[in-house]
C-alpha positions as CSV (number, residue, x, y, z in Angstrom):
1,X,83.6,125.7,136.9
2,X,80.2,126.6,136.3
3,X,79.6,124.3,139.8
4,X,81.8,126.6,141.7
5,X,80.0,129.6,140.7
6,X,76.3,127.9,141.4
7,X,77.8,127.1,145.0
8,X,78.9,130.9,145.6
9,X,75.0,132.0,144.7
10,X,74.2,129.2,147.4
11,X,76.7,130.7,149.9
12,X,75.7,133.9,149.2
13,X,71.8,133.4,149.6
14,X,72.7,131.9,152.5
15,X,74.6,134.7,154.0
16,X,71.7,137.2,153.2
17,X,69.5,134.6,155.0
18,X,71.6,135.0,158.3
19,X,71.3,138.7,158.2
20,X,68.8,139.3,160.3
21,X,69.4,137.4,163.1
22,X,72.2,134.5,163.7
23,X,75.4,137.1,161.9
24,X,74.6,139.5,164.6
25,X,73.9,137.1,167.3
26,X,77.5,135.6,166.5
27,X,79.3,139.0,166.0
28,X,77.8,140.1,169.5
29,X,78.7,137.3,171.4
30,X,82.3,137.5,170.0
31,X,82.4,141.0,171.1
32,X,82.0,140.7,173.9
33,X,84.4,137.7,174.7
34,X,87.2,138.5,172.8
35,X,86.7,142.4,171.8
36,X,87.3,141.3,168.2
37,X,84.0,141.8,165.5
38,X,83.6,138.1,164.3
39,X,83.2,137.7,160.6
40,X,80.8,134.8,159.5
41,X,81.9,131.6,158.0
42,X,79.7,129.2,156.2
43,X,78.9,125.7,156.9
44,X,82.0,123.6,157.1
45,X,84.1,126.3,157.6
46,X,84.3,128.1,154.5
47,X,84.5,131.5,154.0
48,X,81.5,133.8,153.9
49,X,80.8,135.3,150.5
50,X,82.7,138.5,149.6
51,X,82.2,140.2,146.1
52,X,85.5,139.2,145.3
53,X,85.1,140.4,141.8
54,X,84.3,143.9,143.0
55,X,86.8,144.1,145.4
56,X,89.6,142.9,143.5
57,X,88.6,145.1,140.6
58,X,88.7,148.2,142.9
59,X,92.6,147.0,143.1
60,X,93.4,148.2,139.9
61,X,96.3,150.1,139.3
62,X,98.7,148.2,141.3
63,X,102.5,148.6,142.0
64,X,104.9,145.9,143.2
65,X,107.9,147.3,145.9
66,X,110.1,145.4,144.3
67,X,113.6,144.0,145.5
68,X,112.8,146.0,149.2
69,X,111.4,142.8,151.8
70,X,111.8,140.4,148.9
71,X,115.6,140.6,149.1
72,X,117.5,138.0,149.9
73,X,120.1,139.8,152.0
74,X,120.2,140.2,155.8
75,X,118.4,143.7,155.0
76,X,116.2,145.7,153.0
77,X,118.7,147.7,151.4
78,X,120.7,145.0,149.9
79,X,119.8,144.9,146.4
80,X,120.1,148.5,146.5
81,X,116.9,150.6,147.4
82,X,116.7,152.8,150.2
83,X,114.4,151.4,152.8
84,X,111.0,151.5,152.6
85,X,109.2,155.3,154.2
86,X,105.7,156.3,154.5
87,X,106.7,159.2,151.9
88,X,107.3,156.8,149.1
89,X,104.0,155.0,149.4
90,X,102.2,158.5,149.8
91,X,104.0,159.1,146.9
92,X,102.8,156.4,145.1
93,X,99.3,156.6,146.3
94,X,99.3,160.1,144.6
95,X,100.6,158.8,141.1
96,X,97.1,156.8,140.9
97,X,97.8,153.5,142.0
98,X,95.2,151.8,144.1
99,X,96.8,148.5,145.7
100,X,100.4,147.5,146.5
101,X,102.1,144.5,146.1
102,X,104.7,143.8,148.8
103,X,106.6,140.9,148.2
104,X,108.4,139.5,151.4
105,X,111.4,136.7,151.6
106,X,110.8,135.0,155.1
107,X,113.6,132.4,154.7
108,X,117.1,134.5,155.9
109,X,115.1,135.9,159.1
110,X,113.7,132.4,159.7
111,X,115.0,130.0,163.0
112,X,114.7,126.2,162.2
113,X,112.9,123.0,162.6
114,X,110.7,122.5,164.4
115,X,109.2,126.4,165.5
116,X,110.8,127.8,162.3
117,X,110.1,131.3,163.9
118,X,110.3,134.4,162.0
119,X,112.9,136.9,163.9
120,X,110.2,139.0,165.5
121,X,112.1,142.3,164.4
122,X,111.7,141.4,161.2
123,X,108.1,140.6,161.2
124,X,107.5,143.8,162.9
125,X,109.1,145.7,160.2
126,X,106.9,144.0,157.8
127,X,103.6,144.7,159.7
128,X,104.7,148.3,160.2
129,X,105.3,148.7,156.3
130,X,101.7,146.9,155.8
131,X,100.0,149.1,158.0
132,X,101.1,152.1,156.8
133,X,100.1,151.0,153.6
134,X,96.9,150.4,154.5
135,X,96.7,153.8,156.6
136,X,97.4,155.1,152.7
137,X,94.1,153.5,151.9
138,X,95.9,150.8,149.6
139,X,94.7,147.8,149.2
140,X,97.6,145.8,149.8
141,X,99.1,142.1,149.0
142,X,102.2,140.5,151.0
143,X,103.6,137.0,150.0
144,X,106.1,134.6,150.2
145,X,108.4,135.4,147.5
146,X,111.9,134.2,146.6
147,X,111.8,131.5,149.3
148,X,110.2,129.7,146.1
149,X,113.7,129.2,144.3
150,X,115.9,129.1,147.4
151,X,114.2,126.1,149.4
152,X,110.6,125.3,148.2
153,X,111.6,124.3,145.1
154,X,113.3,121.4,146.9
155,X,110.2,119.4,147.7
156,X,110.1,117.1,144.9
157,X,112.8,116.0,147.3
158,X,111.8,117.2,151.2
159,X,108.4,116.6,150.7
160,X,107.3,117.0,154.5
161,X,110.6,119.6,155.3
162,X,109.3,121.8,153.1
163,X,105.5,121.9,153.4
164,X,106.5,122.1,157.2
165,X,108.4,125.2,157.1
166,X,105.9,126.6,154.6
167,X,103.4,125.8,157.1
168,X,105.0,127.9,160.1
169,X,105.0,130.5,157.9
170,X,101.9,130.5,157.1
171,X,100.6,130.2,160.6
172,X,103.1,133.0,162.1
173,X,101.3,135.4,159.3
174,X,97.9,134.5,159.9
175,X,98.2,135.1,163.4
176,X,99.8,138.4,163.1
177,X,97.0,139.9,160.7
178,X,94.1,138.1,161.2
179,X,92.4,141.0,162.7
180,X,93.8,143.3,159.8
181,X,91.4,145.1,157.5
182,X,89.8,143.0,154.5
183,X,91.9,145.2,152.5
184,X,94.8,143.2,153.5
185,X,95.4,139.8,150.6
186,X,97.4,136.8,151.1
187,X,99.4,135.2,148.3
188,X,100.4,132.2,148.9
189,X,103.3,132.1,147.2
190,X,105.5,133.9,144.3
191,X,106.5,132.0,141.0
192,X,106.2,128.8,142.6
193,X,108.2,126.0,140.7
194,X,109.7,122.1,141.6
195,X,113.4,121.5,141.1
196,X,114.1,117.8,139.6
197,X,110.4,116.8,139.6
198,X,109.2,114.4,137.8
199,X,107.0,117.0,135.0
200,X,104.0,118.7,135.2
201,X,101.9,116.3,136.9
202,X,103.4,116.3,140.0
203,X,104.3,120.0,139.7
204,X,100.6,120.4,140.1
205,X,100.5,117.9,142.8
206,X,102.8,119.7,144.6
207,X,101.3,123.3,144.5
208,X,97.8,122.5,145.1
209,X,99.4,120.8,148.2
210,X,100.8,124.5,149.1
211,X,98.2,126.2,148.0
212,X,95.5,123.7,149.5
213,X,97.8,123.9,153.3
214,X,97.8,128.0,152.9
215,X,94.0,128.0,152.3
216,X,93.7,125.5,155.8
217,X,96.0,127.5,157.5
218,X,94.8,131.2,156.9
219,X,90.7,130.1,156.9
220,X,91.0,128.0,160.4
221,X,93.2,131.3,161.9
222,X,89.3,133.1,162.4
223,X,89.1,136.7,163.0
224,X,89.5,138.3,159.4
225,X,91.0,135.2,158.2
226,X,87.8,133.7,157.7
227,X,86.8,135.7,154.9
228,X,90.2,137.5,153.3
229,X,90.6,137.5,150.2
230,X,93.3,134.4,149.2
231,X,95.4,135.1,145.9
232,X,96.3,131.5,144.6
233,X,98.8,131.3,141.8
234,X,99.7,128.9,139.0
235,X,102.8,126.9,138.4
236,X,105.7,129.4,137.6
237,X,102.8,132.0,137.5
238,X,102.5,131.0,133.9
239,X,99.3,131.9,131.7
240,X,99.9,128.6,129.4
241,X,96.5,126.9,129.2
242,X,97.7,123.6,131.1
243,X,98.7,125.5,133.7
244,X,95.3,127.7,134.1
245,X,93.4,124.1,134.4
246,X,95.8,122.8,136.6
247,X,94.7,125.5,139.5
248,X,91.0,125.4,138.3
249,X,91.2,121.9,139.6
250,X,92.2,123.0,143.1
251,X,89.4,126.5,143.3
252,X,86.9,123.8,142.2
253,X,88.3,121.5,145.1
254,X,88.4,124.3,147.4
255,X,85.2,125.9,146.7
256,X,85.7,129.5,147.9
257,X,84.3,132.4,146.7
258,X,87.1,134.6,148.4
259,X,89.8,133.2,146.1
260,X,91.5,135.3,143.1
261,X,93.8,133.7,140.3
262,X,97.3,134.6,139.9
263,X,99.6,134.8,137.1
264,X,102.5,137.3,135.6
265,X,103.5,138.2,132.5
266,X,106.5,139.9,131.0
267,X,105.9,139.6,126.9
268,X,106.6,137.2,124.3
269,X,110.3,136.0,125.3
270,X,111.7,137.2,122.0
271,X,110.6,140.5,122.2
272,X,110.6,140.7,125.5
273,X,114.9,140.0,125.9
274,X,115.7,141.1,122.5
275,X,116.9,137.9,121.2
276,X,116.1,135.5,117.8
277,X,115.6,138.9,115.9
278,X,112.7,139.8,118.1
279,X,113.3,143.6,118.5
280,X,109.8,144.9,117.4
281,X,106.7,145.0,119.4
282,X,105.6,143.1,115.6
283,X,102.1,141.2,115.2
284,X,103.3,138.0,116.7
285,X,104.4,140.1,119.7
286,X,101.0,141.4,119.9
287,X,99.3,138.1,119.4
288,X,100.8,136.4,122.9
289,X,99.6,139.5,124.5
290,X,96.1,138.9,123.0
291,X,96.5,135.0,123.4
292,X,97.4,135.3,127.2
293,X,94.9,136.9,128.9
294,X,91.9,135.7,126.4
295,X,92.8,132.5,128.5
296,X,93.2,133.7,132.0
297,X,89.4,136.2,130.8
298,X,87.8,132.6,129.7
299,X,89.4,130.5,132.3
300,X,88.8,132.8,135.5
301,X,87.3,136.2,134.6
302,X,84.4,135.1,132.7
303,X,83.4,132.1,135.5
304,X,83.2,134.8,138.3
305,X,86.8,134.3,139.8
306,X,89.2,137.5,139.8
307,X,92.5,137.6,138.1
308,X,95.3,139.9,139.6
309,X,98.3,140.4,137.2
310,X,100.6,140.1,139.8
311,X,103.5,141.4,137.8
312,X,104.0,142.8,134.2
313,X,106.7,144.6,132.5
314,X,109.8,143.2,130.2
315,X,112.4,141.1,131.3
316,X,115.2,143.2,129.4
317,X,114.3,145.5,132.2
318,X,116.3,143.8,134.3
319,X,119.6,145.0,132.4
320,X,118.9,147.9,131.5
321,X,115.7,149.5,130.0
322,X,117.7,150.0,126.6
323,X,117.3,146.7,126.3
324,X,113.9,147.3,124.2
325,X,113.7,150.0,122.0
326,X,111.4,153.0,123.7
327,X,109.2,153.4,121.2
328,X,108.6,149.6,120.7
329,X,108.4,149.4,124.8
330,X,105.9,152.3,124.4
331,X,103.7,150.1,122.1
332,X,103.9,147.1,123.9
333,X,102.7,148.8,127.6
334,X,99.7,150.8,125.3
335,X,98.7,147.6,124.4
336,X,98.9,145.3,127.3
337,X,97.1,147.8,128.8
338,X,94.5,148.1,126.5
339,X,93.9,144.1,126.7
340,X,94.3,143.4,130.2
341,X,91.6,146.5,130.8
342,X,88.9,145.1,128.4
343,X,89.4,141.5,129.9
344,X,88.6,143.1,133.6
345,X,92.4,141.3,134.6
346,X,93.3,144.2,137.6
347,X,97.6,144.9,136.7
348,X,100.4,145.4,139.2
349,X,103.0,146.8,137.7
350,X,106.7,145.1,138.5
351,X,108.9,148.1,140.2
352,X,112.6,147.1,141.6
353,X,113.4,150.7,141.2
354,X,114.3,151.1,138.0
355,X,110.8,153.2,137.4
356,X,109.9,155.8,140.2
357,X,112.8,156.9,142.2
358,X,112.4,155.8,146.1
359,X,113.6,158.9,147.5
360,X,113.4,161.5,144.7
361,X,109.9,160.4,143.8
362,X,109.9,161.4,140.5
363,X,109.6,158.6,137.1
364,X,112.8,157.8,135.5
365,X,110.7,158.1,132.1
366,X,107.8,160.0,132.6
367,X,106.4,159.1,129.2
368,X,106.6,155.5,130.1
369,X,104.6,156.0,132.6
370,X,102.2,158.5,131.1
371,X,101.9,155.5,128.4
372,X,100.8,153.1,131.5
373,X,98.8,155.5,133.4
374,X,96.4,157.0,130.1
375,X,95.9,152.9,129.5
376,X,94.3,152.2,132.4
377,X,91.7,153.7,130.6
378,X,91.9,154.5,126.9
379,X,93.9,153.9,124.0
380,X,96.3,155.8,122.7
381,X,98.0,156.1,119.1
382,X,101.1,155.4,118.3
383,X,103.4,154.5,115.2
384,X,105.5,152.2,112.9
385,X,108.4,153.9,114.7
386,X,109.4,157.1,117.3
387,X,112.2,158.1,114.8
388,X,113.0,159.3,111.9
389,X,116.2,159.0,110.4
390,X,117.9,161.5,107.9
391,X,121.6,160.9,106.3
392,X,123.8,164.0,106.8
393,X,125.4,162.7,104.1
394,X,122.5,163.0,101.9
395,X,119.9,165.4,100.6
396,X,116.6,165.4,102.7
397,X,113.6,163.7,101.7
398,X,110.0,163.2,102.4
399,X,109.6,160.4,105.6
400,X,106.7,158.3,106.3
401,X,105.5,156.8,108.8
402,X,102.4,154.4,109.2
403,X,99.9,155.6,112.1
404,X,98.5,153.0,114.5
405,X,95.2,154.7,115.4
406,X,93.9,152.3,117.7
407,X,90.2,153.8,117.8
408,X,91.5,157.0,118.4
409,X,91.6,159.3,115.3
410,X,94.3,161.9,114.2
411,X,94.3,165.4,115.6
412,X,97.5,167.9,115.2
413,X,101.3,167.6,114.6
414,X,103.4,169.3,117.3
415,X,106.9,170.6,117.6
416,X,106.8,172.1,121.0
417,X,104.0,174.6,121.3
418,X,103.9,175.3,117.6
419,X,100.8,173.2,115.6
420,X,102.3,172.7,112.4
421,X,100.5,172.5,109.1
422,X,99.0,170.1,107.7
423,X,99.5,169.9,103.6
424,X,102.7,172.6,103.8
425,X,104.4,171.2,106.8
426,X,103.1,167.1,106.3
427,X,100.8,165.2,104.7
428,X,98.2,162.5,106.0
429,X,96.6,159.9,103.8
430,X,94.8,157.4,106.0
431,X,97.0,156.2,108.0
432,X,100.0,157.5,106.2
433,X,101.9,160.5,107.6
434,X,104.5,162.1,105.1
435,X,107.1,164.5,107.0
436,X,107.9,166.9,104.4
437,X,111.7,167.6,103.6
438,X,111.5,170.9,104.2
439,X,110.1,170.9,107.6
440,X,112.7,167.7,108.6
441,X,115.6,170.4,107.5
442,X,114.2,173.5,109.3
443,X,113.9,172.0,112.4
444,X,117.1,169.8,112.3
445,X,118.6,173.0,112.2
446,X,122.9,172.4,111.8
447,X,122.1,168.4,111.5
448,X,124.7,167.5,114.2
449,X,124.6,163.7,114.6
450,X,121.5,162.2,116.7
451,X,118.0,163.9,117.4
452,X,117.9,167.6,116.6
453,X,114.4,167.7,117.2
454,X,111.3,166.1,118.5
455,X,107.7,165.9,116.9
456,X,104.4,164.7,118.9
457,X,101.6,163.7,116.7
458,X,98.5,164.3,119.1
459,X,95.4,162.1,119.2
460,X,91.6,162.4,119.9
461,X,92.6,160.0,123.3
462,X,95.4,159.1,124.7
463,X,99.0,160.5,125.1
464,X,101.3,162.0,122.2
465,X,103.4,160.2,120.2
466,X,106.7,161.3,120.5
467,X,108.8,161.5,116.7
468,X,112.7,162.1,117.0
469,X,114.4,163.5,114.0
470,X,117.8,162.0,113.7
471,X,120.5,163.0,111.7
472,X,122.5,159.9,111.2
473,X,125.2,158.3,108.6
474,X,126.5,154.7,108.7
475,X,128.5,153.4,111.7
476,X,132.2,153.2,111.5
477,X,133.5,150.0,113.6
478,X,137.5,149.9,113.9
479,X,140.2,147.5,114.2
480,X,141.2,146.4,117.7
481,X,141.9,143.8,120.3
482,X,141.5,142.6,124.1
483,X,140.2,139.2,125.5
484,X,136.9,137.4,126.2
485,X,136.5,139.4,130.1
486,X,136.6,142.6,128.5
487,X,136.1,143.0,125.0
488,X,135.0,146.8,123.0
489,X,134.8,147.4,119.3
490,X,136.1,151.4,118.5
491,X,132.6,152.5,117.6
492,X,132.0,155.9,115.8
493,X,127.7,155.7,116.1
494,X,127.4,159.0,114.4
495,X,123.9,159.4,115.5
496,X,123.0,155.9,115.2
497,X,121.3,153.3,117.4
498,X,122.1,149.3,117.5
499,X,118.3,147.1,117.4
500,X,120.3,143.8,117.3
501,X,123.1,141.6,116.4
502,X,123.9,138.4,114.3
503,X,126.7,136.1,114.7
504,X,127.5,133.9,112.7
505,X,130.6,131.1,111.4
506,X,131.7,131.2,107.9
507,X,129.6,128.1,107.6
508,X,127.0,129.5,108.2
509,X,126.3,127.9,111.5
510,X,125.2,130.2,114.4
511,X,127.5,131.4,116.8
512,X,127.4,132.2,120.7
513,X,124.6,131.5,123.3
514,X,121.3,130.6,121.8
515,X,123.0,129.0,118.6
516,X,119.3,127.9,117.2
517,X,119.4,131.7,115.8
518,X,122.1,134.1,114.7
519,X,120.4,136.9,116.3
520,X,121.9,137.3,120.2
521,X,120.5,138.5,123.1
522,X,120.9,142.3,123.8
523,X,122.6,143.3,126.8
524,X,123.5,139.4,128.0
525,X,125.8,139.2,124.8
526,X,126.5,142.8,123.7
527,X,126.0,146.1,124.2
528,X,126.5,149.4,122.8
529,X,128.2,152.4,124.8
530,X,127.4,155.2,123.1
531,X,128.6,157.7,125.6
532,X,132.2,155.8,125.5
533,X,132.0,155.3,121.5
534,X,132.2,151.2,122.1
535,X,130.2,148.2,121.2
536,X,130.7,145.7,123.9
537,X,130.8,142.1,123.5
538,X,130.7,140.1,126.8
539,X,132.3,137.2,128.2
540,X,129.0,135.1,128.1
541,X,129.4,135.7,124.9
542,X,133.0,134.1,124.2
543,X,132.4,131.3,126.8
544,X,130.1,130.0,123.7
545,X,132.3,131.0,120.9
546,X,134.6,128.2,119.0
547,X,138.7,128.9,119.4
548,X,140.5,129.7,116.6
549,X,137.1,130.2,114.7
550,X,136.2,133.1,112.6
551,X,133.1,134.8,114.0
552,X,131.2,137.2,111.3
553,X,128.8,139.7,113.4
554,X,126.3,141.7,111.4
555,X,125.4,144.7,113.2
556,X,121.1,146.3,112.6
557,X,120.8,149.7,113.7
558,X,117.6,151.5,113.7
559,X,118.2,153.5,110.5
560,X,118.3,150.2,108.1
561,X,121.9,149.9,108.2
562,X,123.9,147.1,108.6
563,X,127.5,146.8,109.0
564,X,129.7,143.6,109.1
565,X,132.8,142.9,111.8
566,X,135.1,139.8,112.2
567,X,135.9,138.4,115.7
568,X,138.2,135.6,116.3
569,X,139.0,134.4,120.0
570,X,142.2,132.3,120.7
571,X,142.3,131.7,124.2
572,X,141.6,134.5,126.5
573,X,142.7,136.7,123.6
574,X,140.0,138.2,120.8
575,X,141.2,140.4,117.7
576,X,138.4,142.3,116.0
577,X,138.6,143.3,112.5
578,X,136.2,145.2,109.9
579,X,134.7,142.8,107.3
């Protein structure tokens, strides 16, 4: 790569060298034929030198309006939001974000071979969205996004069909915005993946054909074209090493300097689902946070191209945002944030509204996003936990918990308004903060069952850390039946919270989906309803349970408590009894 960035210097000393003279002979004459500024392209046709690195950093926040244009009904609103208004990206404009990702599926509004022409209504609507955008001083990034799964990942098979209607996409798009502001990116395509190919090799083959087409396309198109910024990603948007040299082959082919990386991210898969016992933001967690974008910093960043992180967030999200535990969601978001910010990698964070409310405006969690927003630049402390668990059953004792400092040092404990004190109140050694017994009982007040109070420990950066004091005793599961399509377990919680499930045979073998581990998948296998006193197990669950078999489930809840339940499924038909 070091080529690619000793051919931008040459492009951009050429540029400079045009400045006085031949730029503004060519912008003139353009002028005044067409009425459109002409923007300068270098020798062979390649795009004039832009300082894609500043530009691109000047991106960062981003948002993604998620599961809006990009769904695949005959509307907007069919997965749910509200259509898109002027007030919600003012809205988001004034929460800090500086660029908007606006992923579009063309394919539903698309006619067929050979025009493939995008209903013009539709591409209206789009524009109109864009520019309003843009009006918001965004800058702003539209795609082609879940056209990737439905039809482009047949062209291991339709070669030609698909690179044809990728093509008149393309073209139709570059046309309608090639006179848009430089503001405006292209991506040319979301989470791109092959269905049957024949491996990794010609799942490169195949998108640097895409990607290589889109560049063609959008550069020969002229007016803005010629110079706009080109967001290129990599297979499946993956950060894996192979994958990161697979499209470093094709920006060396291409040899643009107005071309940004692409790739997403959404955590280290068992921590990121709550599966295989992974339901702590734990040091191997951290690590593939670390590990990911030290590649994309070395493989990109640190040769001159710009990364965009064109989504981040966890995929348990997509359930419900329970899914994760909120203080070990908390940590993870400090610290992505953290790395991504000192690797200069500019974040757009993945929205299908389940964060900021579309027509409310207002953060579902505000301290999620308070998390997000005071990482975008500083740390913040945190802890080993956000809870702190007390039997009712029990006398009160001391409870520690281990500070993560993260640069920042310690600077008061809160409850409310009131600074408590330090030595009567709690104790800090280190990292070590003792809750004193007293003060847990005081402000637990009756001890009904879950939090009675919460705690912030405040930092010299960064946002509180929230503390919840729970009052808590050991579950009690009941007796009961029903069938695999709808299955609950009588659950008294008494003020505690599930972190995962095991599920085993009395073998020992594992039981259910993923049967390499006995620990199953939050949400996809079972979930607690706490406000209906249940513990659901679903039917995915079942469909991969053994008739007639004895299933032991082992049930770890955020106190340290575990309690065992039997399942057996005969048929349709599942009895549940306590171990």
């Amino acid at each position: 790569m070091a080529g690619l960035r000793e051919g931008t210097g040459v492009f951009a000393r050429w540029a400079r060298s045009l400045a006085g003279g031949a730029v503004i002979l060519l912008a003139g004459l353009a002028l005044l034929v067409t009425g459109v500024p002409a923007v300068a392209a270098a020798p062979g046709g390649a795009a004039a030198p832009r300082d894609a690195m500043s530009e691109v950093a000047a991106m960062q926040p981003g948002w993604n309006l998620g599961n809006s244009l990009d769904a695949t009904g005959s509307d907007e609103t069919s997965w749910g939001n509200p259509r898109i208004t002027p007030e919600l990206l003012d809205n988001i404009r004034a929460q800090g974000f500086r660029s908007i990702r606006i992923p579009v599926t063309w394919g539903h509004h698309q006619g067929g071979a050979p025009g493939y022409t995008i209903e013009p209504a539709y591409l209206n609507r789009v524009k109109e969205v864009v520019d309003w955008a843009l009006a918001d001083g965004f800058h702003v990034m539209i795609n082609i996004h879940h056209d990737s799964w439905e039809w482009m990942a047949a062209m291991p098979s339709d070669r030609s069909g698909v690179l044809a209607r990728y093509n008149a996409i393309w073209t139709q798009l570059a046309n309608t915005f090639r006179n848009h502001s430089g503001k405006l990116l292209f991506e040319s395509v979301n989470e791109p993946q092959f269905t049957n190919s024949s491996g990794d090799a010609q799942n490169a083959e195949l998108l640097n054909e895409l990607n290589s087409s889109f560049h063609r396309i959008v550069r020969q198109s002229g007016g803005n074209n010629s110079s706009r910024l080109l967001v290129l990603p990599t297979v499946y948007t993956s950060s894996d090493q192979a994958r990161l040299d697979e499209l470093t082959a094709t920006f060396s082919r291409l040899n643009d300097p107005n071309l940004v990386a692409t790739v997403h991210y959404y955590g280290y898969w068992p921590f990121s689902v709550n599966v295989a016992g992974g339901y702590r933001f734990d040091a191997t967690a951290q690590q593939d946070v670390t590990d990911a974008f030290t590649r994309v910093h070395n493989t990109f960043v640190a040769k001159g191209i710009p990364v965009i992180l064109g989504e981040y967030g966890l995929l348990g999200f997509d359930l419900a945002t329970g899914t994760i535990q909120r203080g070990e969601m908390l940590k993870f978001f400090e610290y992505l944030g953290y790395v991504t910010r000192t690797k200069k990698i500019t974040t757009m964070l993945w929205d299908n509204g389940q964060h900021f409310q579309r027509t409310a405006f207002r953060w579902n969690d505000p301290d999620f996003f308070a998390q997000i927003k005071s990482s975008w630049t500083t740390r913040s402390g945190t802890a080993s936990s956000d809870q702190v668990f007390s039997s009712r059953s029990a006398a009160v004792t001391d409870k520690t918990l281990t500070l993560n400092l993260n640069g920042t040092s310690f600077s008061a404990l809160r409850h409310g308004t009131t600074t408590l004190t330090r030595g009567t109140d709690y104790t800090l050694s280190g990292d070590r903060l003792t809750l004193k017994a007293a003060t847990i009982s005081r402000l637990s007040g009756a001890r009904a069952y879950g939090t009675n109070a919460t705690l912030s420990a405040h930092f010299s950066a960064g946002v509180p850390w929230r503390i919840g004091l729970v009052t808590y005793d050991p579950p009690i599961l009941r007796n009961t039946s029903g069938t695999t399509s709808g299955f609950a377990i009588p659950t008294e919680f008494r003020g505690d919270q599930i972190a995962t499930m095991e599920a085993t045979y009395d073998d020992g073998s594992f039981a259910g989906p993923h049967d390499w581990t006995s620990y199953k998948e939050f949400g996809r296998t079972f979930a607690p309803d706490y406000a209906a006193g249940t513990t659901k197990l679903t039917s995915d669950f079942f469909a991969e349970v053994r008739d007639g078999a004895r299933v032991t489930l082992t049930f770890h809840y955020w106190s340290g408590t575990t309690v065992r339940y039997h399942v057996t499924k005969s048929g349709s038909s599942v009895t549940g009894t306590t171990a």
